[in-house]
The first five atom37 places (N, CA, C, CB, O) and aatype in JSON, in Angstrom:
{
  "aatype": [20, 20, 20, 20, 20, 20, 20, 20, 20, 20, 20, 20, 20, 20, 20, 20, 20, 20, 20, 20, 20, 20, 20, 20, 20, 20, 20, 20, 20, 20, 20, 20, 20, 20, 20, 20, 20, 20, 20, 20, 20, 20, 20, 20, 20, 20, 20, 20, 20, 20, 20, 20, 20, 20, 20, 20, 20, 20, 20, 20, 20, 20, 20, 20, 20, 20, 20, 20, 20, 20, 20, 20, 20, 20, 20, 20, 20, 20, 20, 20, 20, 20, 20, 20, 20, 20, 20, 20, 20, 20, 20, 20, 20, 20, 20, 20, 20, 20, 20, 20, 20, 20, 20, 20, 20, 20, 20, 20, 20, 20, 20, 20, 20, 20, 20, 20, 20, 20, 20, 20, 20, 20, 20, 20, 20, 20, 20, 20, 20, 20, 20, 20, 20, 20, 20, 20, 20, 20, 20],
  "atom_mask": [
    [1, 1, 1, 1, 1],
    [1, 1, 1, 1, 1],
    [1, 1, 1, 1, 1],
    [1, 1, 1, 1, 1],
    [1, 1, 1, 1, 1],
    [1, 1, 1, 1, 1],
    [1, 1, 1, 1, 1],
    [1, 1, 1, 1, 1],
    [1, 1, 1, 1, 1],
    [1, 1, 1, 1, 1],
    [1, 1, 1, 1, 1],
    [1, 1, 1, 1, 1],
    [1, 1, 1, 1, 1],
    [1, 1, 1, 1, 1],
    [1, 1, 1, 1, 1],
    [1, 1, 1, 1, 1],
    [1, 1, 1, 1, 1],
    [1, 1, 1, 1, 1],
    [1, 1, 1, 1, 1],
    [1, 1, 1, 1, 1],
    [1, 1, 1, 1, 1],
    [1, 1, 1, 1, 1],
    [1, 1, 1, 1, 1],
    [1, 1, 1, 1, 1],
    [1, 1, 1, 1, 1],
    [1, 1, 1, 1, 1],
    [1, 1, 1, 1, 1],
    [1, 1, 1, 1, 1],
    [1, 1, 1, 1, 1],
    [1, 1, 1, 1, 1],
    [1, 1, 1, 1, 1],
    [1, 1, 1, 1, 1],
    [1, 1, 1, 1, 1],
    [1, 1, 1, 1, 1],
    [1, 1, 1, 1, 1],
    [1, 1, 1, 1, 1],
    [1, 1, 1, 1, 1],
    [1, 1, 1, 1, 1],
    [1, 1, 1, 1, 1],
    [1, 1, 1, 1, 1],
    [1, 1, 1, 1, 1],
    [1, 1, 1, 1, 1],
    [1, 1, 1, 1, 1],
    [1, 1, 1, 1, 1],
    [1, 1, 1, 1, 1],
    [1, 1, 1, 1, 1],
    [1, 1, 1, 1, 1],
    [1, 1, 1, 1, 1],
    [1, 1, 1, 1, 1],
    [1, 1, 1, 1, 1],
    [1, 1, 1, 1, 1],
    [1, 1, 1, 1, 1],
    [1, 1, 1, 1, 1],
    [1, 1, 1, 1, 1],
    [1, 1, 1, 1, 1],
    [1, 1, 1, 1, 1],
    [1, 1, 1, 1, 1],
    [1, 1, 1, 1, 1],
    [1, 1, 1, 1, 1],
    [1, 1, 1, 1, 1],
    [1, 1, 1, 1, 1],
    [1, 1, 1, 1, 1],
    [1, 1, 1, 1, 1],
    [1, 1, 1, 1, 1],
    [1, 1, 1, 1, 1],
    [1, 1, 1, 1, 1],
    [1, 1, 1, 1, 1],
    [1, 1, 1, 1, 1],
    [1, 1, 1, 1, 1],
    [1, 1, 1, 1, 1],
    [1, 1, 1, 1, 1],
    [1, 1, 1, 1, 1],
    [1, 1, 1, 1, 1],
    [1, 1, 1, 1, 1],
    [1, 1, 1, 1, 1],
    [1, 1, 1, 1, 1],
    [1, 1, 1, 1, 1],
    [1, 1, 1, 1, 1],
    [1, 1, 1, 1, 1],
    [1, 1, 1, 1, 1],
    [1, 1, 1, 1, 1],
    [1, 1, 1, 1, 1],
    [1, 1, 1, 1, 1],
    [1, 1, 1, 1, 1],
    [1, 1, 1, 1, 1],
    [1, 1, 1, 1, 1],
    [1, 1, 1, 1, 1],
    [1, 1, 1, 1, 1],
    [1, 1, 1, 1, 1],
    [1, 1, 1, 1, 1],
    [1, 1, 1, 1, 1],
    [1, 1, 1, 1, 1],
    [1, 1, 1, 1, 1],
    [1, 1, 1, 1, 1],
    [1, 1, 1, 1, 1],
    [1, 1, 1, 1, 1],
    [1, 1, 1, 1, 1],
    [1, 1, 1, 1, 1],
    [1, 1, 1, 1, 1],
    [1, 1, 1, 1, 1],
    [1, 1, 1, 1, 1],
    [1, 1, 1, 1, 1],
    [1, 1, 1, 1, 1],
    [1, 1, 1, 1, 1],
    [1, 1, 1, 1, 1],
    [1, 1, 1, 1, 1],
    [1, 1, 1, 1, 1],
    [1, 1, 1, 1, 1],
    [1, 1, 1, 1, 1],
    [1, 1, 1, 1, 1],
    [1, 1, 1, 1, 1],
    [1, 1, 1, 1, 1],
    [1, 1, 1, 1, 1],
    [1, 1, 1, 1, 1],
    [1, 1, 1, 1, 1],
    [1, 1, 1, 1, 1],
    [1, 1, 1, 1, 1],
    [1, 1, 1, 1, 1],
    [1, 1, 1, 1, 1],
    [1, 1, 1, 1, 1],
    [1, 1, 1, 1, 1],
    [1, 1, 1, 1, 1],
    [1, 1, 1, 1, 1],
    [1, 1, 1, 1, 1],
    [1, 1, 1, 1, 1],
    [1, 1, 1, 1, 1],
    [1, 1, 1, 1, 1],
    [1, 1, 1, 1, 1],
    [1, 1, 1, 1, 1],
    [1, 1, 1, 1, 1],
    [1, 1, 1, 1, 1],
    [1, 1, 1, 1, 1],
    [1, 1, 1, 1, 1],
    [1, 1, 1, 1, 1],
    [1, 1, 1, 1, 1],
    [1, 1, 1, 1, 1],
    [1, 1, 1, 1, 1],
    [1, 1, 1, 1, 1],
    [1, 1, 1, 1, 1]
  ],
  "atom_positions": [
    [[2.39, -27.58, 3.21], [2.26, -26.14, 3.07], [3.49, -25.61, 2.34], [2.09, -25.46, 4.46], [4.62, -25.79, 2.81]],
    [[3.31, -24.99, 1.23], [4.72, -24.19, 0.93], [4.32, -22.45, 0.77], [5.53, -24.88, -0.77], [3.23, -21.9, 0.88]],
    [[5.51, -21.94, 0.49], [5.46, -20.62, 1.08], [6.75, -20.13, -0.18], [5.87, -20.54, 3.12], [7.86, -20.54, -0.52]],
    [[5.74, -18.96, -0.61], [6.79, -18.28, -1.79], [6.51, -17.09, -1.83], [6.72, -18.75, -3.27], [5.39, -16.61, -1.68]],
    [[7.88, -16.28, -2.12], [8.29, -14.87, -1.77], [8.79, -14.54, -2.74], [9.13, -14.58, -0.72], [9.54, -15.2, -3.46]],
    [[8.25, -12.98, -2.91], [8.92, -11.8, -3.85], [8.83, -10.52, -3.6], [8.48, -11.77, -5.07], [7.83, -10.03, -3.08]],
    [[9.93, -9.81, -3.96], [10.16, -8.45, -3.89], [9.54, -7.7, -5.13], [11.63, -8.22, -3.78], [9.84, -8.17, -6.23]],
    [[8.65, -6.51, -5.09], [8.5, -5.61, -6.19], [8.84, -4.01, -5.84], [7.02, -5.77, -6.67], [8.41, -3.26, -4.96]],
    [[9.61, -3.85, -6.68], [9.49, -2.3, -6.48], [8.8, -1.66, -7.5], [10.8, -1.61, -6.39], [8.93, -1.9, -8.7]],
    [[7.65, -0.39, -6.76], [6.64, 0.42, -7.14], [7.73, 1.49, -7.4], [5.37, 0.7, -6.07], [8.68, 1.63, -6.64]],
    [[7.56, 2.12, -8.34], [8.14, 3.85, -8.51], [6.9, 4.34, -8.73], [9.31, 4.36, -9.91], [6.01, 4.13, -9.56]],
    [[7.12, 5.36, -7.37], [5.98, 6.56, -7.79], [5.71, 7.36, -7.95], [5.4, 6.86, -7.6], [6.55, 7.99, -7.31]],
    [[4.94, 8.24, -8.48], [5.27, 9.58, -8.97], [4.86, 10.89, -8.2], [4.72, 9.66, -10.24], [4.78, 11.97, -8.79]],
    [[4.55, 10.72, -6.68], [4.56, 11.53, -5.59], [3.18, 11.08, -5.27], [4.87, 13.1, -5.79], [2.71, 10.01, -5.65]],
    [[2.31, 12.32, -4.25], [1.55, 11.68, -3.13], [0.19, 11.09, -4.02], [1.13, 12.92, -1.78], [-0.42, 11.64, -4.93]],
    [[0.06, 10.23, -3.62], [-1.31, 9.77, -4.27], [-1.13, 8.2, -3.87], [-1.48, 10.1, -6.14], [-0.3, 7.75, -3.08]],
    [[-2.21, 7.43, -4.68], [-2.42, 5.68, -4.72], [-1.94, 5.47, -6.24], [-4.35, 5.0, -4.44], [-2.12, 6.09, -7.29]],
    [[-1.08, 4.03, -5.8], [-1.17, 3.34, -7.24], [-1.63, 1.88, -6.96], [0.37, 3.34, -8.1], [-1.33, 1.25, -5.94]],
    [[-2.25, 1.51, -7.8], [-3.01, -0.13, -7.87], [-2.1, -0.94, -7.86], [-3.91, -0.59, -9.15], [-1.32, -0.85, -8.81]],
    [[-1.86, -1.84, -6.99], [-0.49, -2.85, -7.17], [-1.5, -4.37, -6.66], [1.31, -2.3, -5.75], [-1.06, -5.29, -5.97]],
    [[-2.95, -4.25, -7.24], [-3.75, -5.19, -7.12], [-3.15, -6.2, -8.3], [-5.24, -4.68, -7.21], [-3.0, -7.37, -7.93]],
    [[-2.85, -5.93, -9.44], [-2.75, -7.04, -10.2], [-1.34, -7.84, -10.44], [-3.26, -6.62, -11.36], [-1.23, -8.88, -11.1]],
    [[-0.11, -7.01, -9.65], [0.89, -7.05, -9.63], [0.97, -8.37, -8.53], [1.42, -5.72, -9.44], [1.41, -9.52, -8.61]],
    [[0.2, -7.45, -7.33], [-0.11, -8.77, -6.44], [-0.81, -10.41, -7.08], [-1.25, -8.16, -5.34], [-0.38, -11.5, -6.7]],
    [[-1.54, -10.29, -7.76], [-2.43, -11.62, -8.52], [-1.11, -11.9, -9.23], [-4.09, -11.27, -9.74], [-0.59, -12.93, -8.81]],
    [[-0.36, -11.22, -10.26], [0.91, -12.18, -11.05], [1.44, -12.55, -9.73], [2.26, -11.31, -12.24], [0.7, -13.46, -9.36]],
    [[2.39, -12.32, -8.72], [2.48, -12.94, -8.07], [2.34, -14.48, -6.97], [2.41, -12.34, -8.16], [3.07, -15.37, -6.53]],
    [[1.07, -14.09, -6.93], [0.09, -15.28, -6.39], [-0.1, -16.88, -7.45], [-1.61, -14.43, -6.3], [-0.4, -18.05, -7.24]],
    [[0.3, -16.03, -8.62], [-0.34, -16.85, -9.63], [0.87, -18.11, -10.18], [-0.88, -15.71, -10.96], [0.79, -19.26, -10.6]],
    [[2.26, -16.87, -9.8], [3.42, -17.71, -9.8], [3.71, -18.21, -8.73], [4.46, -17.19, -10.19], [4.82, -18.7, -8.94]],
    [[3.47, -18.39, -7.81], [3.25, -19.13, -6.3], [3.02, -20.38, -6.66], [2.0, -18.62, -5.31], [3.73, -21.25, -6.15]],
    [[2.0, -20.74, -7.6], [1.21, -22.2, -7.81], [0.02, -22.36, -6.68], [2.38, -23.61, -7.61], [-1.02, -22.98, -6.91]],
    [[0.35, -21.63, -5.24], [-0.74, -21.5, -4.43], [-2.06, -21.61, -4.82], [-0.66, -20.49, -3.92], [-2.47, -20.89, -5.74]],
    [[-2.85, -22.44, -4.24], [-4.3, -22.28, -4.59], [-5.34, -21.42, -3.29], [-4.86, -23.95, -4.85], [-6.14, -20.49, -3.35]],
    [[-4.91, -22.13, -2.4], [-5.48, -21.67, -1.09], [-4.83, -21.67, -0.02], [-6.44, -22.26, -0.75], [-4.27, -22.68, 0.41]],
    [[-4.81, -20.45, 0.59], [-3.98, -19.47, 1.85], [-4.31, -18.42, 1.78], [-2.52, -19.28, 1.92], [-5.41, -18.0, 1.42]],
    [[-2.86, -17.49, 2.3], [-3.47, -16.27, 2.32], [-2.09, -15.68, 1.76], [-4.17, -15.71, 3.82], [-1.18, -16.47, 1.5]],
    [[-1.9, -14.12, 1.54], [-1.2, -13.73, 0.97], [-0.68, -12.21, 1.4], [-1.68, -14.0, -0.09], [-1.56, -11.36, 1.29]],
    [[0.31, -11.84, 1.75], [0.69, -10.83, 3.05], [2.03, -10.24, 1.99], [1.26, -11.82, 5.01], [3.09, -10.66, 1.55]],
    [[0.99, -8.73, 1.92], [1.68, -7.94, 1.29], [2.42, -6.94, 2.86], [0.58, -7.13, 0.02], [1.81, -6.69, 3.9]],
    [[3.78, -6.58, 2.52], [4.24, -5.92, 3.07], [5.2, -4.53, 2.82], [4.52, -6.67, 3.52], [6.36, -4.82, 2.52]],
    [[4.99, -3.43, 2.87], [5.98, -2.6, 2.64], [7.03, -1.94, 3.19], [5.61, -2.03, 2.34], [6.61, -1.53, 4.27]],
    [[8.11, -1.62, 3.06], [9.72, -1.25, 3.35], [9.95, 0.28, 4.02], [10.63, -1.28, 1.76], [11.09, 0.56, 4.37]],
    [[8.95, 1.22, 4.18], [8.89, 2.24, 4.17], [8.23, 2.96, 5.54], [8.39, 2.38, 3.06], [7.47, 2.46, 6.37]],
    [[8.84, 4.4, 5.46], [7.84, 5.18, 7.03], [7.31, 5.97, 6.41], [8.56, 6.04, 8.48], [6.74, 6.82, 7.09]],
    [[7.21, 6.15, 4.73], [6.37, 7.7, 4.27], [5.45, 7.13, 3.3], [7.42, 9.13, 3.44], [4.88, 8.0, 2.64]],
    [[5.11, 5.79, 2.96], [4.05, 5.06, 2.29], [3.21, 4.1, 3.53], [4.8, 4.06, 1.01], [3.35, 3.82, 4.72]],
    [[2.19, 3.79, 2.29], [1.46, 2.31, 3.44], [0.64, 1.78, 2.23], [0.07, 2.82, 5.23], [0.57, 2.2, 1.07]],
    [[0.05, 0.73, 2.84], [-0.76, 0.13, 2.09], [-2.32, -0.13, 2.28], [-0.21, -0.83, 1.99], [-2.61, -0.45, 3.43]],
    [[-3.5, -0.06, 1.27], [-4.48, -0.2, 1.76], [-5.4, -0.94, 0.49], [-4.84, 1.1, 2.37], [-5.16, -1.0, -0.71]],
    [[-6.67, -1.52, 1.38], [-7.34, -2.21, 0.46], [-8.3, -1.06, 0.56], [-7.77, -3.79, 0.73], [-8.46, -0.31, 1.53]],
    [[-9.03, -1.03, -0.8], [-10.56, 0.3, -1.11], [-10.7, -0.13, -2.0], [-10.58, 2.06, -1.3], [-10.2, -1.14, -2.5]],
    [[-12.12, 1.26, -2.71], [-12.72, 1.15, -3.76], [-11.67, 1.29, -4.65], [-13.77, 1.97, -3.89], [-10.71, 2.05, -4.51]],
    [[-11.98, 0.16, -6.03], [-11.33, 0.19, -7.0], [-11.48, 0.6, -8.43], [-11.07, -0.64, -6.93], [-10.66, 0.53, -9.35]],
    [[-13.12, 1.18, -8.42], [-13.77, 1.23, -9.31], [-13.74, 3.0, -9.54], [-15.06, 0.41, -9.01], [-13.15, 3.48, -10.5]],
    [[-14.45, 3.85, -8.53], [-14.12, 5.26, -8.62], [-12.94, 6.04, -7.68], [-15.37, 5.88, -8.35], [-12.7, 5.94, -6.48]],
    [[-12.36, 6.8, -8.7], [-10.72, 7.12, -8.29], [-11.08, 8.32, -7.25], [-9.5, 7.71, -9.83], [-10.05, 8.77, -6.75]],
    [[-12.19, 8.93, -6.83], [-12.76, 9.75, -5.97], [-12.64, 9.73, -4.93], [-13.66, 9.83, -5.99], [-12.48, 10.77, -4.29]],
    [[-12.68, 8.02, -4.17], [-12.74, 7.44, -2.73], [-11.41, 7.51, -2.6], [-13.4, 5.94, -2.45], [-11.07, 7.75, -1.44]],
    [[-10.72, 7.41, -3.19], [-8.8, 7.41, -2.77], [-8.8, 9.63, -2.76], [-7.16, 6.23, -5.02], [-8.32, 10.27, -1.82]],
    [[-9.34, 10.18, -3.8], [-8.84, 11.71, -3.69], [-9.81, 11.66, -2.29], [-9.28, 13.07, -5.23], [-9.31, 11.72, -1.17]],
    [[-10.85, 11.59, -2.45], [-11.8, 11.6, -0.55], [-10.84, 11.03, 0.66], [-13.51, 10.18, -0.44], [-11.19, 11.35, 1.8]],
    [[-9.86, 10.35, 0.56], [-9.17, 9.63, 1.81], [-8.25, 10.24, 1.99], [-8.75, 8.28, 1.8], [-7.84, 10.57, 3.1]],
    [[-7.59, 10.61, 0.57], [-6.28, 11.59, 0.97], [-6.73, 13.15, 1.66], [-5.33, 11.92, -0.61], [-5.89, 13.68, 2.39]],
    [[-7.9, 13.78, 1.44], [-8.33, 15.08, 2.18], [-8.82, 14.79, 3.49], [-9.42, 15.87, 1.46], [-8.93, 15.6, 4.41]],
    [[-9.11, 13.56, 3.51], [-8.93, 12.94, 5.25], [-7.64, 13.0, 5.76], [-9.27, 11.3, 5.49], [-7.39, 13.94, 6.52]],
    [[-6.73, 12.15, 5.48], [-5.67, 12.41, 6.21], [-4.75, 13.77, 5.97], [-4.95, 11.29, 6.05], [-3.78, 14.13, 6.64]],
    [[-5.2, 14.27, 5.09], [-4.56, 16.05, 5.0], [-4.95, 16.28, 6.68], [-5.75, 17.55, 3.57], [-4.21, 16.09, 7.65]],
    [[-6.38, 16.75, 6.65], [-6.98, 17.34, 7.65], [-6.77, 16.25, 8.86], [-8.49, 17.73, 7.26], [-7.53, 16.39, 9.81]],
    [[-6.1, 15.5, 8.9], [-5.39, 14.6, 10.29], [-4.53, 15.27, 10.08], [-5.02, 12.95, 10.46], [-4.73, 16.37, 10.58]],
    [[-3.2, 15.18, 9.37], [-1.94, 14.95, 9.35], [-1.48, 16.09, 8.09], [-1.65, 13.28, 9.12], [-1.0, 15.93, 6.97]],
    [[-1.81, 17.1, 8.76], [-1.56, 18.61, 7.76], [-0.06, 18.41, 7.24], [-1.66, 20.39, 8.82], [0.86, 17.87, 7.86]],
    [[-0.02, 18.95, 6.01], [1.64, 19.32, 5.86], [2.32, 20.74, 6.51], [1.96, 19.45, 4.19], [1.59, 21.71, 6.32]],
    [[3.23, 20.95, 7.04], [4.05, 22.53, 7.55], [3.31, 22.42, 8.54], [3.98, 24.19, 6.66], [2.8, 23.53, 8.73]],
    [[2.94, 21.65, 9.33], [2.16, 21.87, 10.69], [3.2, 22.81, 11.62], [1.78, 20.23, 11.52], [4.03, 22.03, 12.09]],
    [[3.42, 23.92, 11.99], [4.17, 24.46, 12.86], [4.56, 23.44, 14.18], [3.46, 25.71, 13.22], [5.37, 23.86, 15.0]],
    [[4.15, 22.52, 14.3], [3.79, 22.49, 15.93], [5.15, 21.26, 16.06], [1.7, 21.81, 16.5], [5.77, 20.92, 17.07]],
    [[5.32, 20.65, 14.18], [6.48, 19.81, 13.88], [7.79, 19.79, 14.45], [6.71, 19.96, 12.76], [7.94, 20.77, 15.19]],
    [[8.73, 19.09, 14.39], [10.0, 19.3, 14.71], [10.92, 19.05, 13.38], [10.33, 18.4, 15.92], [11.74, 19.7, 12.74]],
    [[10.26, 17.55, 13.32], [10.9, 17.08, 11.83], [10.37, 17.23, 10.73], [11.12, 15.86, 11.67], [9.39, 16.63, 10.29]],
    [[11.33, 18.47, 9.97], [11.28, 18.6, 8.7], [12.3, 18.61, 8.05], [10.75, 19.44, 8.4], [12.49, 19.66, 7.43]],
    [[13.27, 17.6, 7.92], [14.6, 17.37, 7.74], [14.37, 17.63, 6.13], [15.23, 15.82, 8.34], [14.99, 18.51, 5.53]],
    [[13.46, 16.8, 5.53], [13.17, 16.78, 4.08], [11.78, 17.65, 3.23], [13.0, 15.27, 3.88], [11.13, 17.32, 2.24]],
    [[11.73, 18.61, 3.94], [10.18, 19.24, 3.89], [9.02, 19.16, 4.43], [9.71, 19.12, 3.06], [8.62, 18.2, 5.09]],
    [[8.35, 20.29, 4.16], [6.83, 20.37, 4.89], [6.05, 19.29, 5.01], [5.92, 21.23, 4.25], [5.17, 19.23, 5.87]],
    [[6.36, 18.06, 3.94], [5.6, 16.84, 3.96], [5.96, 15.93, 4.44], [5.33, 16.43, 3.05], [5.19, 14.98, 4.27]],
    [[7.03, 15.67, 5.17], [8.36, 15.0, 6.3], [7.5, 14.78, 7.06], [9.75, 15.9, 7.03], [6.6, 14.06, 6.63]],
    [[7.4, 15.16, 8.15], [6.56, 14.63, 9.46], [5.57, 13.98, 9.21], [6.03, 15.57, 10.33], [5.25, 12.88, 9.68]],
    [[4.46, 15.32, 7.63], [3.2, 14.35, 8.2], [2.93, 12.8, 7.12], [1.49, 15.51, 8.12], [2.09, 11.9, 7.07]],
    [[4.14, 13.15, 6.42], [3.97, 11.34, 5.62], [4.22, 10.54, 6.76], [5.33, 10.74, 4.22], [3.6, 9.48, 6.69]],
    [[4.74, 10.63, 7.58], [5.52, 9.62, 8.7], [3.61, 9.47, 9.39], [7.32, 10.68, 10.16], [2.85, 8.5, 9.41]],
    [[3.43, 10.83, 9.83], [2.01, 10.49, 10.57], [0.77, 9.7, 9.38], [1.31, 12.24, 11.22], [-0.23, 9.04, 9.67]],
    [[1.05, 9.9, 8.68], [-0.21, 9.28, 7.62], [0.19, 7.34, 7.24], [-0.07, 10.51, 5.66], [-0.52, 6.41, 6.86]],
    [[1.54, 7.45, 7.55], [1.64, 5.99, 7.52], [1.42, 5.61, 9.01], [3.09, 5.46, 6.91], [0.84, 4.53, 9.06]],
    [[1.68, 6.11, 10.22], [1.33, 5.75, 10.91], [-0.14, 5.27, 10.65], [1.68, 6.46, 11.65], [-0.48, 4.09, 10.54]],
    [[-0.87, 6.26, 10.59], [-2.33, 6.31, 10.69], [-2.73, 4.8, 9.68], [-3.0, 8.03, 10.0], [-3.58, 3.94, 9.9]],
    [[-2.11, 4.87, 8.96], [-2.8, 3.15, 8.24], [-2.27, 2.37, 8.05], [-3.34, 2.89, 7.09], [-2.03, 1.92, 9.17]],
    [[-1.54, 1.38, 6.93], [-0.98, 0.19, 7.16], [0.38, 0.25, 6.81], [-1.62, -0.82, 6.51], [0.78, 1.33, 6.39]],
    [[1.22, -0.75, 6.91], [2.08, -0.85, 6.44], [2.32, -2.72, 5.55], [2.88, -0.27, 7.58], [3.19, -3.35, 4.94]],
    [[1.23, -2.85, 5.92], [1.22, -4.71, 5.57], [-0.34, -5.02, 5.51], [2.06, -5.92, 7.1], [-1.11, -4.29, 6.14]],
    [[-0.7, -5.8, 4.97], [-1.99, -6.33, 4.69], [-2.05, -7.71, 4.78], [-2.43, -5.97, 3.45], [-1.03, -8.16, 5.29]],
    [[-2.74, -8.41, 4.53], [-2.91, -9.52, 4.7], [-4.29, -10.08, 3.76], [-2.93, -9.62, 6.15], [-5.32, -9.45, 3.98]],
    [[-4.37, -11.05, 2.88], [-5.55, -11.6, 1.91], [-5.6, -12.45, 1.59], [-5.82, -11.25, 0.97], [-4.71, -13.08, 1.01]],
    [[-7.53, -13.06, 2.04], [-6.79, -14.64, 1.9], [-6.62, -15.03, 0.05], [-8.13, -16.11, 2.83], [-7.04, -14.35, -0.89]],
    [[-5.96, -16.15, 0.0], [-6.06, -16.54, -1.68], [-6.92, -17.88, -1.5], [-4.3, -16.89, -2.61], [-6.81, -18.67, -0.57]],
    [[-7.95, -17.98, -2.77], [-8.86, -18.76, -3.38], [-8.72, -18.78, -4.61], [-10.0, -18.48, -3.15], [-8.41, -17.81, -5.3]],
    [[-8.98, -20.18, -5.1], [-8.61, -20.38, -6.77], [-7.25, -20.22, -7.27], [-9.35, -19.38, -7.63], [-7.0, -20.71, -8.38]],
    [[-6.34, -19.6, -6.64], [-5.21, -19.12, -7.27], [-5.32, -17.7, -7.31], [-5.02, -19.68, -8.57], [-4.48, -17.21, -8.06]],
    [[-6.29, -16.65, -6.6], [-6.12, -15.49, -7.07], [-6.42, -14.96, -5.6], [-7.01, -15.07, -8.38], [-6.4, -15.58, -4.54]],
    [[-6.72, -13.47, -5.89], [-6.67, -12.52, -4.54], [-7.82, -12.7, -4.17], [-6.36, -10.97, -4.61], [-8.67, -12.67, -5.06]],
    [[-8.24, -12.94, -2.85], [-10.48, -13.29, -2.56], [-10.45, -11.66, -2.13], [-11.4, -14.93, -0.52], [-10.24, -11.44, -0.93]],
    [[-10.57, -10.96, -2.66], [-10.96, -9.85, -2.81], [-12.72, -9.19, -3.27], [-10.0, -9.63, -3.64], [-13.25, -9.57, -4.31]],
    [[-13.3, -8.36, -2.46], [-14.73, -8.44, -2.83], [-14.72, -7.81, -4.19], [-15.76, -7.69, -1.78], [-13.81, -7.82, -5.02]],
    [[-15.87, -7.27, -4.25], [-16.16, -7.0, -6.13], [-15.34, -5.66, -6.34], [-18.18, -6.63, -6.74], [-14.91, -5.35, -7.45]],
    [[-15.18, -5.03, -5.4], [-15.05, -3.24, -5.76], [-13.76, -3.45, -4.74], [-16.69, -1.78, -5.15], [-13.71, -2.43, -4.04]],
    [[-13.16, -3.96, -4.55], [-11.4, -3.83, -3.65], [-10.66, -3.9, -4.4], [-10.78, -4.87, -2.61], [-10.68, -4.78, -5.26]],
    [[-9.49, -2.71, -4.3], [-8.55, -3.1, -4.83], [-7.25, -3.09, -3.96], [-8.52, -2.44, -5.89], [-7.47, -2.77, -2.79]],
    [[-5.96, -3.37, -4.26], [-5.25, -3.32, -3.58], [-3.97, -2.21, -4.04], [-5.07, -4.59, -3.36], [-3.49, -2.17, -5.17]],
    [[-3.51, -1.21, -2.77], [-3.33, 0.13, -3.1], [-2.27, 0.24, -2.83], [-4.03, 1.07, -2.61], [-2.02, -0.54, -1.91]],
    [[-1.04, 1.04, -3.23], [0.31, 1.69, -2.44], [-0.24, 3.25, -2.42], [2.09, 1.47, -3.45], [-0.67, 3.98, -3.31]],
    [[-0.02, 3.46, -0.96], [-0.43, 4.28, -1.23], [0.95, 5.47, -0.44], [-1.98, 4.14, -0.87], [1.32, 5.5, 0.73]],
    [[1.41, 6.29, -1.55], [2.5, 7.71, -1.31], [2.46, 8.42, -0.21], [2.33, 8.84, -2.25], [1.56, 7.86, 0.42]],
    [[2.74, 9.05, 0.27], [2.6, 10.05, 1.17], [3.36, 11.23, 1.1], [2.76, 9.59, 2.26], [3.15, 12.23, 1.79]],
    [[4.2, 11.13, 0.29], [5.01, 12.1, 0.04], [5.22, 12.78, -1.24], [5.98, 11.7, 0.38], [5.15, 12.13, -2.29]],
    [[5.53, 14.37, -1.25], [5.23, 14.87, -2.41], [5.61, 14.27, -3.98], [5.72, 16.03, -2.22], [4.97, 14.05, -5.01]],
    [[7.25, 14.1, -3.47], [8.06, 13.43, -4.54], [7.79, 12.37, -4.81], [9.22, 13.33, -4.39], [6.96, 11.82, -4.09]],
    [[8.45, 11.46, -6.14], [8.09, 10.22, -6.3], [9.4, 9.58, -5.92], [7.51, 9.91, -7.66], [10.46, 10.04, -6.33]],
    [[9.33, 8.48, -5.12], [10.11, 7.34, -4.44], [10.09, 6.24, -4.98], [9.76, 7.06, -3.25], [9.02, 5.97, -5.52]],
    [[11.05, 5.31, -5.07], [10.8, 3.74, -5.26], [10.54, 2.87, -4.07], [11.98, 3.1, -5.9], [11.13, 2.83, -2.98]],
    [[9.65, 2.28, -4.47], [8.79, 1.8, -2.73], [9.27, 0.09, -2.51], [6.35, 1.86, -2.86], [8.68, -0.77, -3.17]],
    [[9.79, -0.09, -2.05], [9.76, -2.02, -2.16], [8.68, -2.62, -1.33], [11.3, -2.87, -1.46], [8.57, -2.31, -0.15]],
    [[7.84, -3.49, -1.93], [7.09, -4.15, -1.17], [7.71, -6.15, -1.39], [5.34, -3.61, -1.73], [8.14, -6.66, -2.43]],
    [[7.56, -6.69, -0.29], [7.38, -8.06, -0.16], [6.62, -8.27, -0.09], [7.72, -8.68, 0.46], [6.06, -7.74, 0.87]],
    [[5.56, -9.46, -1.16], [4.74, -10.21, -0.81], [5.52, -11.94, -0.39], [3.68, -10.06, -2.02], [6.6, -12.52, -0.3]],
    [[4.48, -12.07, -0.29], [4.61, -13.15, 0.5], [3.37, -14.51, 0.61], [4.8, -12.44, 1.77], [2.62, -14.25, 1.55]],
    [[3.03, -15.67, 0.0], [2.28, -16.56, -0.48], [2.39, -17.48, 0.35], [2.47, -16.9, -1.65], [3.39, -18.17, 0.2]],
    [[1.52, -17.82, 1.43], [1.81, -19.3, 1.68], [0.34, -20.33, 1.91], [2.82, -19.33, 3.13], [-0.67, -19.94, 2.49]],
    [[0.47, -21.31, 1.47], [-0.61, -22.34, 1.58], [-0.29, -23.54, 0.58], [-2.08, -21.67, 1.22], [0.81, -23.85, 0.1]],
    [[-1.61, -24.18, 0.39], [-1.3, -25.55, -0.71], [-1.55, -25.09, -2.02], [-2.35, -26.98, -0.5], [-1.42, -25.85, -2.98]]
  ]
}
């Protein structure tokens, strides 16, 4: 079994998703890995990560007016807003989903279904530099 690791940093340009699906595959691809799995992880309390549709950019604007209406911004009811109205509830919106993923690898690439992609996804107004570790291990 071997096992190979890298750091990427995402810069992003405030709240929204960016595709770090293919970033992940160069990765994998420099691994030499053929088959395992592959465990993306991120560094952060105001991002997360998620697998979705990759095909219409609608299902990511549809998810983010989900977690609005979870995890409002200026919620009065807050304490922490050290850094703005969007302070608390990025913290609650990463709560609410991932911070690490996990996928298995086949062939050398991500086994990902037809329409997944793999997401960073912001939470915060501003744009941040996000570090994620992936992480490769198998034969």
């Amino acid at each position: 079994m071997s096992v190979y690791q890298e750091d990427l940093t995402i810069t992003t340009r405030g709240r929204g998703s960016i595709a770090v699906t293919d970033a992940v595959r160069d990765i994998i691809r420099r691994s030499g890995i053929t088959t395992g799995t592959c465990h993306v992880f991120q560094h952060h309390t105001s991002a997360s990560l998620l697998i979705t549709e990759n095909a219409d950019p609608d299902v990511r604007r549809d998810l983010e007016t989900i977690l609005a209406r979870l995890a409002p911004d200026g919620d009065p009811a807050y304490r922490h807003d050290m850094e703005g109205d969007d302070d608390m509830a990025a913290h609650a919106r990463a709560m609410l989903t991932h911070n690490d993923l996990t996928v298995p690898v086949t062939g050398g690439r991500p086994a990902l279904g037809t329409w997944q992609g793999i997401f960073l996804w912001e939470h915060r107004y501003a744009g941040h530099d996000r570090r994620l570790t992936v992480t490769v291990q198998g034969e």
